[in-house]
C-alpha positions as CSV (number, residue, x, y, z in Angstrom):
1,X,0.0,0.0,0.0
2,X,2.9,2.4,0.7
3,X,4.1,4.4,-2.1
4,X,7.2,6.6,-3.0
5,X,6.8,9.4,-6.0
6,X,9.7,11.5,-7.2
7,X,9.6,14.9,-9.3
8,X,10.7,13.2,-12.3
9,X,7.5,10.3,-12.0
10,X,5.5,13.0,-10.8
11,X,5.8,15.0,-13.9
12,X,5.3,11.9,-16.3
13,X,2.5,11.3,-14.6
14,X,0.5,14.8,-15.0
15,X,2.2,15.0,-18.8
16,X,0.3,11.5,-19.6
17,X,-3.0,12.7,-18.3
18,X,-2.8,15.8,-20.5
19,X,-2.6,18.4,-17.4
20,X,0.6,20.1,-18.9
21,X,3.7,20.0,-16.8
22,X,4.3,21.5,-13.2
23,X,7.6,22.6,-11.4
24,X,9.1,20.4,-8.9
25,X,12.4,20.7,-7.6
26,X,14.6,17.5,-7.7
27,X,15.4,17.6,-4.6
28,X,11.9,16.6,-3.3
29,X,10.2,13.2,-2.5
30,X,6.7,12.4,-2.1
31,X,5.0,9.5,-0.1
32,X,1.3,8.5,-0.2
33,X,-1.2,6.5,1.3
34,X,-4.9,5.5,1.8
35,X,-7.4,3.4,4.1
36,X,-10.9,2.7,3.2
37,X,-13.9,4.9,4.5
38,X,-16.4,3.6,2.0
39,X,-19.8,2.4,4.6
40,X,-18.6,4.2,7.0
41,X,-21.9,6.0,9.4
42,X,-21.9,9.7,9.1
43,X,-20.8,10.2,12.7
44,X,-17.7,8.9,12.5
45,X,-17.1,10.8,8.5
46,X,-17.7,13.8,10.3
47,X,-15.2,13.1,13.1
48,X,-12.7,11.9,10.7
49,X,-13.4,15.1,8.5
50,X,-12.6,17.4,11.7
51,X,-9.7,15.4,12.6
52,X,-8.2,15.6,8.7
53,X,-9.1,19.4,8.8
54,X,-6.5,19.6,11.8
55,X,-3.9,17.4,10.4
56,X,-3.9,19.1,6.7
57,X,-1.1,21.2,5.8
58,X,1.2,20.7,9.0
59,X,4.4,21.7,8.3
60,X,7.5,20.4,10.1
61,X,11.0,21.2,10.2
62,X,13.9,19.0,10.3
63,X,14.1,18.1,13.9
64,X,10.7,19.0,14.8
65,X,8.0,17.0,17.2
66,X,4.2,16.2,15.8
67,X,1.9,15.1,18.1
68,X,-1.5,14.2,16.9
69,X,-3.2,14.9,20.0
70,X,-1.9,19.0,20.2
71,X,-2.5,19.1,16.6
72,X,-6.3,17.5,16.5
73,X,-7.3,18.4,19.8
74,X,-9.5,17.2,22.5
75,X,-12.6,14.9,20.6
76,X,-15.7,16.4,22.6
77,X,-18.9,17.1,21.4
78,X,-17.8,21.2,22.6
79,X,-15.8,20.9,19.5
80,X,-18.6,19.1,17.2
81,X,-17.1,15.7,17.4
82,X,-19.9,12.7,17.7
83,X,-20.7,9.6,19.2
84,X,-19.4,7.0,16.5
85,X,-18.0,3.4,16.8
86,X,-13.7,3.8,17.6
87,X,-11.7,0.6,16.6
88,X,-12.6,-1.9,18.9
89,X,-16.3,-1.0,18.2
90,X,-16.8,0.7,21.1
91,X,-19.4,3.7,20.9
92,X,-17.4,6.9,22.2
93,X,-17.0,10.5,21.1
94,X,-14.8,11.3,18.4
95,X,-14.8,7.4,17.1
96,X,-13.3,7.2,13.9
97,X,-10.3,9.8,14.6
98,X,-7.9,6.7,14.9
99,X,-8.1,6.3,11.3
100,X,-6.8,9.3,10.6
101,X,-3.2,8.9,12.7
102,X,-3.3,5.2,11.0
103,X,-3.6,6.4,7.8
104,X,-0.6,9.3,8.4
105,X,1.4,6.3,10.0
106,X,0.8,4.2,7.3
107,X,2.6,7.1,4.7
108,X,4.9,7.7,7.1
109,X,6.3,4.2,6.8
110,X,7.7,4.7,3.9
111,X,9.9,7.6,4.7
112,X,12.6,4.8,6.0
113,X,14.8,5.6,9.2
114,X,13.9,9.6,9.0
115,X,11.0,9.4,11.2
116,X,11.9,8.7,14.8
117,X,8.5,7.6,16.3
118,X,7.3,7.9,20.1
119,X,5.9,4.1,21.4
120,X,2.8,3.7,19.3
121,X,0.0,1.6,20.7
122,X,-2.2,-0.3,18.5
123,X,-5.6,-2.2,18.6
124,X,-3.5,-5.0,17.9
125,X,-6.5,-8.7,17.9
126,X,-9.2,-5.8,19.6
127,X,-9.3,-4.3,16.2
128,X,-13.1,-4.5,15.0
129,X,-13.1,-2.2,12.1
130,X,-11.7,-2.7,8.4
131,X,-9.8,0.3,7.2
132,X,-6.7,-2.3,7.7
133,X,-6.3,-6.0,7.8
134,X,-3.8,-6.1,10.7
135,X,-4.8,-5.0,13.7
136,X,-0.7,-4.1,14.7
137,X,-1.0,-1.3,11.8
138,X,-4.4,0.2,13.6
139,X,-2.9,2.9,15.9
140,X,-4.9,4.2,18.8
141,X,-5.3,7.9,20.1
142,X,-7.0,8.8,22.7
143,X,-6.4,12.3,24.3
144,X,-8.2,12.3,28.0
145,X,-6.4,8.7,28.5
146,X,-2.9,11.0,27.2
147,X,-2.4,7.9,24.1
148,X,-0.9,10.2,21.5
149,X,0.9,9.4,17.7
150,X,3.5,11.3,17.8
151,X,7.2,11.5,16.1
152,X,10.3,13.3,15.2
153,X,11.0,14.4,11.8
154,X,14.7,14.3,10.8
155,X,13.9,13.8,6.9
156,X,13.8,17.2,5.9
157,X,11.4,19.8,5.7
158,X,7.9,17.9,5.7
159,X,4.1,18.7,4.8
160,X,1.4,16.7,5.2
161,X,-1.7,17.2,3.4
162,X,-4.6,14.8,4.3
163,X,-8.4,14.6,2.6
164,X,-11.7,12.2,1.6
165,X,-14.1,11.6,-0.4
166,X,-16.9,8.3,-0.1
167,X,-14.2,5.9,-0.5
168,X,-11.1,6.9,1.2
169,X,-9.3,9.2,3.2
170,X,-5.8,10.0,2.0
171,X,-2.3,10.8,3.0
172,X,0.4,13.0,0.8
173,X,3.7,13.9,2.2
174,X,5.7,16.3,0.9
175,X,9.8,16.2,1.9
176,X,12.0,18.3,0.7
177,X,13.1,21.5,-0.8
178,X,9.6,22.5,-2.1
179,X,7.7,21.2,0.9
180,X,5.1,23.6,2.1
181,X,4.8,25.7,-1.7
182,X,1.6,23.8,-2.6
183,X,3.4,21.3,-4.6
184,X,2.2,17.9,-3.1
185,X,1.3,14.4,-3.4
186,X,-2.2,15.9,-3.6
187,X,-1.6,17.4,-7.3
188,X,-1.0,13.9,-8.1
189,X,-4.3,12.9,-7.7
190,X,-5.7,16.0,-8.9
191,X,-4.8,14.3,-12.0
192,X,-7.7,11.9,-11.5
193,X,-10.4,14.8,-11.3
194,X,-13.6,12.2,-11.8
195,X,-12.7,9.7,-8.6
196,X,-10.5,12.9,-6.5
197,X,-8.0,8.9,-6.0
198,X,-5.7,7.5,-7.8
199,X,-6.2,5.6,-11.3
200,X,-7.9,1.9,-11.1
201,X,-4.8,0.2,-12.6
202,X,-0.8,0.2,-12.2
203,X,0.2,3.3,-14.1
204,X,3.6,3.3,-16.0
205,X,5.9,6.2,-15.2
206,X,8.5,6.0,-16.9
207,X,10.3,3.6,-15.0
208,X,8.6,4.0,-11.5
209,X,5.3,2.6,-10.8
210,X,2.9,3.3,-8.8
211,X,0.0,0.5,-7.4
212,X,-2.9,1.5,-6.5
213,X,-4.1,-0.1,-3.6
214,X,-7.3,-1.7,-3.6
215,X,-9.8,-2.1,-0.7
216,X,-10.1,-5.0,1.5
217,X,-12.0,-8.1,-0.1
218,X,-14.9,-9.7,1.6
219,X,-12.4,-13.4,1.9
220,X,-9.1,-11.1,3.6
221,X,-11.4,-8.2,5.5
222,X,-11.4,-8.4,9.1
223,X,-14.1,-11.0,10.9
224,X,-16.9,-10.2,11.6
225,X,-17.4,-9.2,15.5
226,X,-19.7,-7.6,17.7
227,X,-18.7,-5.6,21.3
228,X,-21.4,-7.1,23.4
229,X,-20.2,-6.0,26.7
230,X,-17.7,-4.1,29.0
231,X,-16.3,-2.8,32.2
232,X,-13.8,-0.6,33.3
233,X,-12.0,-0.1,36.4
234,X,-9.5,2.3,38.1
235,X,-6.7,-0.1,39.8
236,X,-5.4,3.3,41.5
237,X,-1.5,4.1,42.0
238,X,0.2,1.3,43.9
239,X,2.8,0.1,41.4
240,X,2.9,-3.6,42.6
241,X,-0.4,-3.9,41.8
242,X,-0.2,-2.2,38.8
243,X,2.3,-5.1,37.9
244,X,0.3,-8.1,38.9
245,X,-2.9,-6.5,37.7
246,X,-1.1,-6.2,34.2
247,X,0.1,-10.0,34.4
248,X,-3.3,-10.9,34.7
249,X,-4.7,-9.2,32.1
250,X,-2.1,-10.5,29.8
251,X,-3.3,-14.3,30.9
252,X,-6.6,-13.4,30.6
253,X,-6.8,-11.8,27.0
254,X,-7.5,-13.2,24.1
255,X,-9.0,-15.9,24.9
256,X,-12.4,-17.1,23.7
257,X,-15.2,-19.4,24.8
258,X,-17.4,-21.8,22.5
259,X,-20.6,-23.0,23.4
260,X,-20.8,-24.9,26.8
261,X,-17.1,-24.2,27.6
262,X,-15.9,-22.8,31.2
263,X,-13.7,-19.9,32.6
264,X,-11.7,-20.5,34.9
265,X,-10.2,-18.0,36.1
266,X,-7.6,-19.5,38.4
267,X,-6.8,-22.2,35.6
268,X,-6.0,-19.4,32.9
269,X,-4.2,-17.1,35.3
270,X,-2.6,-19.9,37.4
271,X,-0.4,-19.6,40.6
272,X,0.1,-16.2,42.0
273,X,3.5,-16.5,42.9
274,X,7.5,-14.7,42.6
275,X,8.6,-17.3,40.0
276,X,5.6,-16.4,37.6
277,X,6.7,-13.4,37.9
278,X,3.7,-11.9,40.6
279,X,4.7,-9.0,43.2
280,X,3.6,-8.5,46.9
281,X,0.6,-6.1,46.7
282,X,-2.1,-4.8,48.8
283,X,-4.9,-6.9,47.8
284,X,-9.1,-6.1,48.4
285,X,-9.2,-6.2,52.0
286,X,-6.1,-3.7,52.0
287,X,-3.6,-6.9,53.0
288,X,0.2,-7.3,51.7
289,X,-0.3,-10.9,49.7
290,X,2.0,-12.4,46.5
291,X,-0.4,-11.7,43.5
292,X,-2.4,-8.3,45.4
293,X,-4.3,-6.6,42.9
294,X,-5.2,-9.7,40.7
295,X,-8.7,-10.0,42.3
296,X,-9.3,-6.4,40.5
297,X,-9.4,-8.5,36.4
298,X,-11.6,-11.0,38.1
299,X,-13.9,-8.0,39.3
300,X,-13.4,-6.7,35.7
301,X,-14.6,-9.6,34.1
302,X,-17.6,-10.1,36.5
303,X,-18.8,-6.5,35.8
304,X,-18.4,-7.4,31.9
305,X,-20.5,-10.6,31.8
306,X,-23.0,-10.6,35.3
307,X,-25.7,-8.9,33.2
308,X,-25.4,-11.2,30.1
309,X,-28.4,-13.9,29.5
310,X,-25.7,-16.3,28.0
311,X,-23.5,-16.9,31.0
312,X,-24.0,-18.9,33.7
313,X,-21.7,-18.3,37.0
314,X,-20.4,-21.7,37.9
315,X,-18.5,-20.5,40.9
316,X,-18.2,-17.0,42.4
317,X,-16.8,-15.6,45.9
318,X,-16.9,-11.8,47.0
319,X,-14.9,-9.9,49.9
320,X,-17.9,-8.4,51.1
321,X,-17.8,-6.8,54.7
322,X,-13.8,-6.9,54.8
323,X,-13.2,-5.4,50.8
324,X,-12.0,-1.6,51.7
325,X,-10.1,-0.6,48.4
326,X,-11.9,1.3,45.7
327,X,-11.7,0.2,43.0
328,X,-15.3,-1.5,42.4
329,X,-18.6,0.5,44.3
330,X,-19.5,-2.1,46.5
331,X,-18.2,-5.6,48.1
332,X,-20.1,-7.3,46.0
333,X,-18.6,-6.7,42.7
334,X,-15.1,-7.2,44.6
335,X,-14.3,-10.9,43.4
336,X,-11.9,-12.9,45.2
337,X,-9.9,-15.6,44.3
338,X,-7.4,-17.9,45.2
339,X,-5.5,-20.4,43.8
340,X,-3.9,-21.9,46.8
341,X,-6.9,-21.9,48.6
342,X,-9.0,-23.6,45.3
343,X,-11.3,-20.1,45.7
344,X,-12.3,-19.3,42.0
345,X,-14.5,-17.3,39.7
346,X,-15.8,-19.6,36.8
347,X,-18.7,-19.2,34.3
348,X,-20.1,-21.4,31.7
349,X,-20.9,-19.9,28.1
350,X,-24.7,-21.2,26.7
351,X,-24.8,-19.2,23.9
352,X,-24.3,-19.5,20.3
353,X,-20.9,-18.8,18.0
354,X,-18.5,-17.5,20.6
355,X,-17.4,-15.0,22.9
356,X,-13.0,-13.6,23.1
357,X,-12.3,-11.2,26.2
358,X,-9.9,-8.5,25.7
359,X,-8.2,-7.8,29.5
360,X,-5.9,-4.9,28.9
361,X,-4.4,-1.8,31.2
362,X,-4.1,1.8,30.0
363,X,-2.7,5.0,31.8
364,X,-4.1,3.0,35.2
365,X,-7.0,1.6,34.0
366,X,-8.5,-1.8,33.5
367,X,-10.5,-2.6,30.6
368,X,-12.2,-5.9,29.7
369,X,-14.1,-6.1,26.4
370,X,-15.9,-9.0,25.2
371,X,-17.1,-9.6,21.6
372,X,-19.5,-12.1,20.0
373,X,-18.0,-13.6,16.8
């Protein structure tokens, strides 16, 4: 999907489709990509339109910082931005937005060891959504949880210039000399006036060639999957359980239930001790135990699924009268468990197809999603 022009294929390329010729210095390069919006909702087109109108025609000089989150902005409905599906399918405000810093990332790619990116955190198997196959290419924003895209250019001068239409929203990236004078990857596919994208078929140019990408096909798009439940919970700031909660999580996710099988909580996450790699924490009833804090993706998964016709708790303990942490409401969302002991929390799954948890811990928080698939 990634592409590199030149000057010299740009030139052939607006000469063949009978536009005339345009000055370009040499000494630029241009870099271009795309990601499928066609059936998108309208919520998330206009959040993805507000988001593009941020991004396009950033400039940034050699050595300079972007940040997607101080360029777009905070995504509340104050600033117009609506409730549309983000990509784990969630319902939030300013769904949609991720596609945007995917799509820049994607482009981005192509400008090889000049970009010095920040971490990048991606949807990774929680991806939902289409606009690419691989989850690991789907990158996540979120500005009140402080995930940002951000990076360091060191490949010269850069602009980026981002749009849409119905089908796609696009990346062009100018580096070089003339970056910033309005000479872009965009006059490229201003050659292509009747579609505003790029030509249908590989297009010669003179020596360089450049593929256009096609969208997803219904046998390699991503499965279908629905978000039929979550929960979130603050662990707070101790950072053994932080640790423990996070090893948890990581047992816990990703793994999925057919019909008539049973979670077992203490069988997936197993012994809570130094040589798996657990911490001493302060667990529910505010105690210094191997393992404190686990209890907490327990809680998180009971809050996901208690309300669900299809599950049937098998076996189920609570800290009632002694839990005095915070981070459930009341006692009796505080699960326990224990391996040592044999105390677990275990449900049986009745329904049909099957259901994947997603366990996962961002900027202090617990999340636990569960899809249908």
């Amino acid at each position: 999907m990634l592409k590199r022009f030149t000057a010299a294929a740009l030139i052939l390329c607006l000469l063949l489709a009978g536009l005339g010729t345009l000055t370009y210095a040499s000494a630029s390069e241009y870099y271009s990509d795309r990601t499928p919006l066609a059936g998108s909702g309208q919520a998330k087109r206009s959040n993805v339109s507000l988001a593009i109108e941020a991004v396009n025609g950033v400039t940034i000089p050699y050595g300079g910082r972007f940040s997607f989150n101080e360029t777009v902005g905070a995504r509340t409905q104050s600033r117009g931005y609506q409730t549309a599906p983000n990509g784990r399918g969630a319902s939030v405000t300013g769904g949609g937005v991720a596609q945007v810093a995917t799509t820049l990332y994607l482009a981005l790619q192509e400008v090889r060891g000049r970009i010095d990116f920040d971490p990048v955190q991606t949807y990774g198997s929680r991806f939902t959504d289409s606009y690419v196959l691989d989850g690991s290419q789907a990158v996540i924003v979120d500005y009140d949880a402080g995930i940002d895209f951000s990076f360091t250019n060191y490949a010269d001068a850069m602009t980026i210039e981002m749009w849409a239409n119905d089908s796609y929203v696009y990346c062009s990236i100018t580096v070089g000399t003339d970056s910033g004078n309005g000479n872009s990857g965009a006059d490229f596919f201003a050659a292509f006036p009747s579609t505003t994208a790029a030509p249908d078929t590989n297009t010669d140019l003179g020596g360089q060639w450049f593929i256009a990408p096609a969208a997803p096909s219904a046998a390699t798009a991503a499965p279908t999957r629905a978000l039929v439940a979550s929960a979130s919970l603050n662990c707070g700031g101790e950072e053994n359980v932080l640790h423990n909660v996070e090893l948890a999580a990581d047992c816990v996710s990703d793994t999925t239930l057919q019909t008539g099988d049973v979670f077992s909580f203490n069988e997936v996450v197993g012994p809570r001790t130094k040589s798996y790699g657990f911490k001493r924490a302060t667990n529910g009833r505010g105690k210094k135990v191997t393992g404190g804090g686990v209890a907490q993706v327990a809680s998180a998964l009971w809050l996901a699924v208690k309300d669900m016709d299809d599950i049937s708790i098998v076996e189920k303990f609570t800290y009632g009268k002694k839990y005095n942490q915070h981070y459930v409401a009341s006692s009796s969302d505080a699960i326990v468990t224990d391996y040592s002991s044999g105390r677990d929390f275990s449900f049986k799954y009745t329904g049909g197809g099957s259901l994947t948890f997603y366990t996962y811990v961002s900027d202090g928080w617990l999340y636990c999603d569960v899809y249908r698939n």
